[in-house]
C-alpha positions as CSV (number, residue, x, y, z in Angstrom):
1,X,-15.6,15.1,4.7
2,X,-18.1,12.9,3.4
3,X,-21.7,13.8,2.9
4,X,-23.9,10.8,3.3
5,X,-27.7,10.9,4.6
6,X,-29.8,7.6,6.4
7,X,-31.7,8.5,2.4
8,X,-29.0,6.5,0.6
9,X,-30.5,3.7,2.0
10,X,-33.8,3.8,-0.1
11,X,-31.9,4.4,-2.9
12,X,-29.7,1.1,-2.5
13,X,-26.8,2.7,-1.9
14,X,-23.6,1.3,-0.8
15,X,-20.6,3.2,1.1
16,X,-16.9,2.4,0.3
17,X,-14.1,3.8,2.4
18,X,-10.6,2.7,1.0
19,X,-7.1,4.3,1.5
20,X,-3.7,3.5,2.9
21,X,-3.1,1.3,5.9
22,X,-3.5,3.3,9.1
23,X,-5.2,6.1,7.6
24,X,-7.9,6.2,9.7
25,X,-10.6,3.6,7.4
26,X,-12.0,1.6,10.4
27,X,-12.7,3.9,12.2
28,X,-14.6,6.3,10.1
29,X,-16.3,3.3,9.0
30,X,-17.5,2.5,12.9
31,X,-18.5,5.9,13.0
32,X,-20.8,6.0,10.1
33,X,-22.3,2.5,10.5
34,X,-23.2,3.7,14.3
35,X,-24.5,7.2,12.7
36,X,-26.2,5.9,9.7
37,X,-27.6,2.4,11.0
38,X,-25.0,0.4,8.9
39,X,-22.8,-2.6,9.1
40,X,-19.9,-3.3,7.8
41,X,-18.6,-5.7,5.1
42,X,-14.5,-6.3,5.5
43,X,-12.7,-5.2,1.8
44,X,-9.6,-6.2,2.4
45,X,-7.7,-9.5,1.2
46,X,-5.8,-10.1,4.5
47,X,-8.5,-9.6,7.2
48,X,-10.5,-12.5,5.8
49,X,-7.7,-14.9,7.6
50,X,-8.7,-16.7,11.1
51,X,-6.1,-16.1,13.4
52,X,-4.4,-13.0,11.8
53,X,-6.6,-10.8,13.9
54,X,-3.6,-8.5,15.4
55,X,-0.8,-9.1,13.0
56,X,-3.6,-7.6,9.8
57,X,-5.4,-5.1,12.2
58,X,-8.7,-6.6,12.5
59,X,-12.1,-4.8,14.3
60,X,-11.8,-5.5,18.1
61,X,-14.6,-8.1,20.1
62,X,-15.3,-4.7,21.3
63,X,-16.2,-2.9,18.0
64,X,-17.7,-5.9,16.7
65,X,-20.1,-6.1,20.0
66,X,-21.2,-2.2,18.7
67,X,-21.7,-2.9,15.1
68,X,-21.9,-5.9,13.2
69,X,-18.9,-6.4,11.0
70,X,-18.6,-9.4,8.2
71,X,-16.2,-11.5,6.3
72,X,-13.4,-10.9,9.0
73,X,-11.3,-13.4,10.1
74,X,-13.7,-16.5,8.6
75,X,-11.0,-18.1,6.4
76,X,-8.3,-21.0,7.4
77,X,-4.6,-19.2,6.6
78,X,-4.1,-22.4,4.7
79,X,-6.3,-21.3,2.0
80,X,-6.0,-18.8,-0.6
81,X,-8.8,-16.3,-1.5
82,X,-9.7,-14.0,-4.5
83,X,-11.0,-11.1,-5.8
84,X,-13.6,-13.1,-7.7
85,X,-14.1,-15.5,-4.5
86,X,-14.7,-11.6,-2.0
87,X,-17.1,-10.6,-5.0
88,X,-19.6,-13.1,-4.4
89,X,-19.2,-13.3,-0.8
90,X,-19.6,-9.4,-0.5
91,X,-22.3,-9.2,-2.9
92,X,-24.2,-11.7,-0.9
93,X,-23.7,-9.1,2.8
94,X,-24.4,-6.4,0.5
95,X,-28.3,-8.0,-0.5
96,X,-28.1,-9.2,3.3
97,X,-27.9,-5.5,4.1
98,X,-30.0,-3.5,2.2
99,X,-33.0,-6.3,2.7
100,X,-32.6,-5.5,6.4
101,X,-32.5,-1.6,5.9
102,X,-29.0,-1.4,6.7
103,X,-26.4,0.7,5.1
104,X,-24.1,-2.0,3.8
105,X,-20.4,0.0,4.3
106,X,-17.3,-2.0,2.8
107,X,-14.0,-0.9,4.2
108,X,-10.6,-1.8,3.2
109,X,-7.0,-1.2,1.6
110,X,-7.0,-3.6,-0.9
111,X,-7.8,-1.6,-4.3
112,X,-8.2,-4.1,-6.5
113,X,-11.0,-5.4,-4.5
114,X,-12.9,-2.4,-4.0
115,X,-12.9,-1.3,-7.4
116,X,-13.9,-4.3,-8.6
117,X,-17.3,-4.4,-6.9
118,X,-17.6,-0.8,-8.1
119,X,-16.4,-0.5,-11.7
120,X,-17.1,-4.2,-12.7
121,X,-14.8,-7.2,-13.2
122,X,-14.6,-9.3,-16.1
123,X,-16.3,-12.7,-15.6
124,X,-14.2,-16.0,-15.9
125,X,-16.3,-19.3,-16.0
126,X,-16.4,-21.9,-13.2
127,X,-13.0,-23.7,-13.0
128,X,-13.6,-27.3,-11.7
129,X,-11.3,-27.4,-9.0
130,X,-9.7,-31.2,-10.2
131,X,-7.7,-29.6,-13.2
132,X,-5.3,-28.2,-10.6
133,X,-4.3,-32.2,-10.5
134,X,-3.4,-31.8,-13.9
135,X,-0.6,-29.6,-13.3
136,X,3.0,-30.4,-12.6
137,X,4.6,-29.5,-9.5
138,X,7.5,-27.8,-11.1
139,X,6.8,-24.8,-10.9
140,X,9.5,-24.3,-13.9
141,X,7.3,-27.0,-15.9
142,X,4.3,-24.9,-15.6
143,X,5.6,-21.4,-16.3
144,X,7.1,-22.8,-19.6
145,X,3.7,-24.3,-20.1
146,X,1.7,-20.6,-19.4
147,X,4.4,-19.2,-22.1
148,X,3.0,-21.6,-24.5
149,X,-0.5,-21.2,-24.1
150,X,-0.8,-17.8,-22.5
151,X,2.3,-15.9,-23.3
152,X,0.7,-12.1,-22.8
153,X,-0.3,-13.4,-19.2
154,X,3.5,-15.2,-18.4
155,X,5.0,-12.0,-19.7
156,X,3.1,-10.1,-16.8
157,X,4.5,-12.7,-14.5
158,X,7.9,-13.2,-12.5
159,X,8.8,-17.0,-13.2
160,X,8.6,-17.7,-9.9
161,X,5.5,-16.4,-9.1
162,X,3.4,-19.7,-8.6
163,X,0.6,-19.1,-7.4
164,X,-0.7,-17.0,-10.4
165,X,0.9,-19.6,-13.0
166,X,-1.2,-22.2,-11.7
167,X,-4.4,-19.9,-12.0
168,X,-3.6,-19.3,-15.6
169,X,-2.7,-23.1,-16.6
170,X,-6.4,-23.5,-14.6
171,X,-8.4,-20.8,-16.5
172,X,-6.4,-22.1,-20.1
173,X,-7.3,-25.9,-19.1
174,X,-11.3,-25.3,-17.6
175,X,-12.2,-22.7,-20.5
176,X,-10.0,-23.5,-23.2
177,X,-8.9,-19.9,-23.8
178,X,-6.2,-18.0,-22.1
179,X,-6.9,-16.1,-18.6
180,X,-5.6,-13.2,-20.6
181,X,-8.6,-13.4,-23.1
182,X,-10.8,-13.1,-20.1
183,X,-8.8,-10.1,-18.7
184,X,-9.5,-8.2,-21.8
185,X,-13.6,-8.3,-21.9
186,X,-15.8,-5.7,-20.6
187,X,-16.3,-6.0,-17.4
188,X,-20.2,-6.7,-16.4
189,X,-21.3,-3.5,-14.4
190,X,-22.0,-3.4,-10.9
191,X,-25.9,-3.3,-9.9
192,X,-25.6,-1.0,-6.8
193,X,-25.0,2.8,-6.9
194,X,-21.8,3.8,-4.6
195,X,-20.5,6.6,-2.2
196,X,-17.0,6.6,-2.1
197,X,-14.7,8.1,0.5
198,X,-10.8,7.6,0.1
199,X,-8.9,8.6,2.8
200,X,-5.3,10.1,2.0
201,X,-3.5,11.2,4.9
202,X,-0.2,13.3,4.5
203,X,2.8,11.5,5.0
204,X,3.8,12.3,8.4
205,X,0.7,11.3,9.9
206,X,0.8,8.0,8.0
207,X,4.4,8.0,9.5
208,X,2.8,8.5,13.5
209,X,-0.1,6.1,12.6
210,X,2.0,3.6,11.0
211,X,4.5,3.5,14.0
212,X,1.7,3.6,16.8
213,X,0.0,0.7,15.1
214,X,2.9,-1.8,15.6
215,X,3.9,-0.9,18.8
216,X,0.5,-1.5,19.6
217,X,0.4,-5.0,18.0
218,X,3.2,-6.0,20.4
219,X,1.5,-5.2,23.3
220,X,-1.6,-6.8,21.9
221,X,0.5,-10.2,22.0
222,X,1.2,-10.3,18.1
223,X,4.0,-12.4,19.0
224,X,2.0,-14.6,20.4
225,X,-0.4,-15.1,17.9
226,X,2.4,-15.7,15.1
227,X,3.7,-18.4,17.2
228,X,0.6,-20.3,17.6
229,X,0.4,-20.9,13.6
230,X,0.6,-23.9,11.3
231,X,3.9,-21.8,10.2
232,X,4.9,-25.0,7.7
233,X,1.1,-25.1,6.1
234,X,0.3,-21.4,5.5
235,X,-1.2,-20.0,2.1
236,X,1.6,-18.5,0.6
237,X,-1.2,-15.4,0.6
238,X,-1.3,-15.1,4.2
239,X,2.1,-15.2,4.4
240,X,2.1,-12.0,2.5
241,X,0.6,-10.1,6.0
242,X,3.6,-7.6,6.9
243,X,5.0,-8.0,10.0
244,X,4.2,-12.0,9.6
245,X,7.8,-13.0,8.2
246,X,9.6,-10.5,10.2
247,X,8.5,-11.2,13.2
248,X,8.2,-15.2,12.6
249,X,12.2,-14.5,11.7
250,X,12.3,-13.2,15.4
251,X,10.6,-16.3,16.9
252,X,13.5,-18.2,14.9
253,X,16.3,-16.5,16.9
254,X,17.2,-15.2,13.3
255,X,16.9,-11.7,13.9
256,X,16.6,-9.0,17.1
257,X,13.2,-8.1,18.0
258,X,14.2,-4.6,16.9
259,X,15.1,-5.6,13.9
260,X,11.9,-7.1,13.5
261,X,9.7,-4.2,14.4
262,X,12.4,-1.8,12.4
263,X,11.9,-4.2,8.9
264,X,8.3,-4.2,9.1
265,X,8.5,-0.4,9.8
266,X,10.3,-0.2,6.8
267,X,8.0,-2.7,4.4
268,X,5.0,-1.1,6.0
269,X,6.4,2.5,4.7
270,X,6.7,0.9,0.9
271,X,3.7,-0.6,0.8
272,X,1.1,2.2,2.0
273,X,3.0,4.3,-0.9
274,X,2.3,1.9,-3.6
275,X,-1.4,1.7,-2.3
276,X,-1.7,5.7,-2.2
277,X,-0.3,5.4,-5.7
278,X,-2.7,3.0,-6.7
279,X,-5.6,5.0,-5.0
280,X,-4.7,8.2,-6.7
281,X,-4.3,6.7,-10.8
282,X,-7.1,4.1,-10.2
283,X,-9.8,5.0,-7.7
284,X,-11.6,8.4,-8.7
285,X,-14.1,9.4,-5.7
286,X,-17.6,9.5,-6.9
């Protein structure tokens, strides 16, 4: 288990604890923040959302009350978010931290994210938020456009991915070079030195965790809180919270409520074993 002394925090250190859904991340992360005078800073690209609190597994009122978390549920679900919007955001609680003597300790799932703020990302200039007016709204339009000027960057998408199409007809349009350019540079490295902890349970436990977890966002009133969103105006990102489409297809009359809780078993189950994948090839502990 992880060896980390109240010390670390002279030297400027900062704690990252990543791994699988339900392994186990929050609350090792309570534990050390309440052992080693920390707080901690949310590294995960769903738990930024306002009013996705049960359905992405957000700290309690309780657990908040005992430590101070940040960047938890502060964003409208009709916004999207990014891993260059988190960086400054986190870097920002990280300073916040370590001027008040605090042990800044970023939890989450989401990889990319946390091995960004360790490793380094590459840098993209400021993209003036009024060229996104300058794109179509086919979506068909645009992707045949990103071929044109950005073909190594459409070949990495699916056509009907639009989100990322518009980014890279932004980044092409604001810069004048493709996003794929940008992707290539060095990335600018990070200024904080970094404890890492993954945490990799075996695959029955994941299984117990993963199953306790849901039936304990239905009795936490997940239901509820689905039903009381602006379902029509949602981010296509928070959309992408499992359990939210499921569960809304429940509220529809669409499906059984087992079937709800039995599909997002099931897409729960896929998705922690492409992020244990991803943790093992791209997040060496340090």
């Amino acid at each position: 288990m992880l060896q980390l002394s109240a010390s670390c925090i002279a030297l400027g250190k900062v704690l990252l604890i990543g791994g699988p859904t339900a392994s186990g991340k929050s609350s090792l992360a309570l534990k050390k923040a309440k052992t080693l005078d920390g707080v901690i800073i949310n590294g995960d690209s769903l738990q930024v959302y306002r009013g996705l609190e049960i359905l992405t597994a957000q700290p309690s009122p309780q657990e908040c009350q005992e430590v101070n978390h940040h960047l938890y549920g502060f964003l409208d679900p009709t916004q999207t978010f990014s891993v260059g919007k988190w960086l400054h955001l986190v870097t920002s609680e990280i300073e916040a931290a370590l001027k008040n003597n605090k042990l800044p300790i970023v939890v989450g799932g989401t990889g990319l994210y946390l091995k960004s703020l360790r490793d380094g990302i590459s840098m993209i200039p400021y993209i003036d938020p009024q060229i996104r007016k300058q794109l179509k709204d086919s979506q068909e339009e645009n992707y045949a456009e990103l071929k044109n000027v950005d073909p190594l960057l459409a070949g990495r998408l699916s056509p009907q991915d639009r989100q990322r199409t518009q980014r890279g007809l932004e980044v092409f349009y604001g810069t004048g070079k493709p996003l794929s350019f940008w992707q290539a540079q060095k990335p600018l490295p990070s200024a904080y030195e970094f404890e890492t902890c993954l945490l990799m349970p075996n695959k029955q436990e994941l299984e117990d965790r993963i199953t306790l977890r849901l039936h304990n966002m239905l009795e936490e009133g997940v239901l509820d809180e689905i039903s009381r969103l602006r379902l029509s105006s949602l981010s296509c990102q928070a959309r992408k919270a499992i359990g939210f489409q499921e569960f809304e297809a429940y509220l529809k009359g669409e499906i059984s409520i087992e079937d709800a809780f039995e599909l997002t078993l099931i897409h729960t189950r896929q998705y922690v074993k492409r992020q244990l994948t991803w943790f093992r090839h791209q997040f060496k502990k340090t």
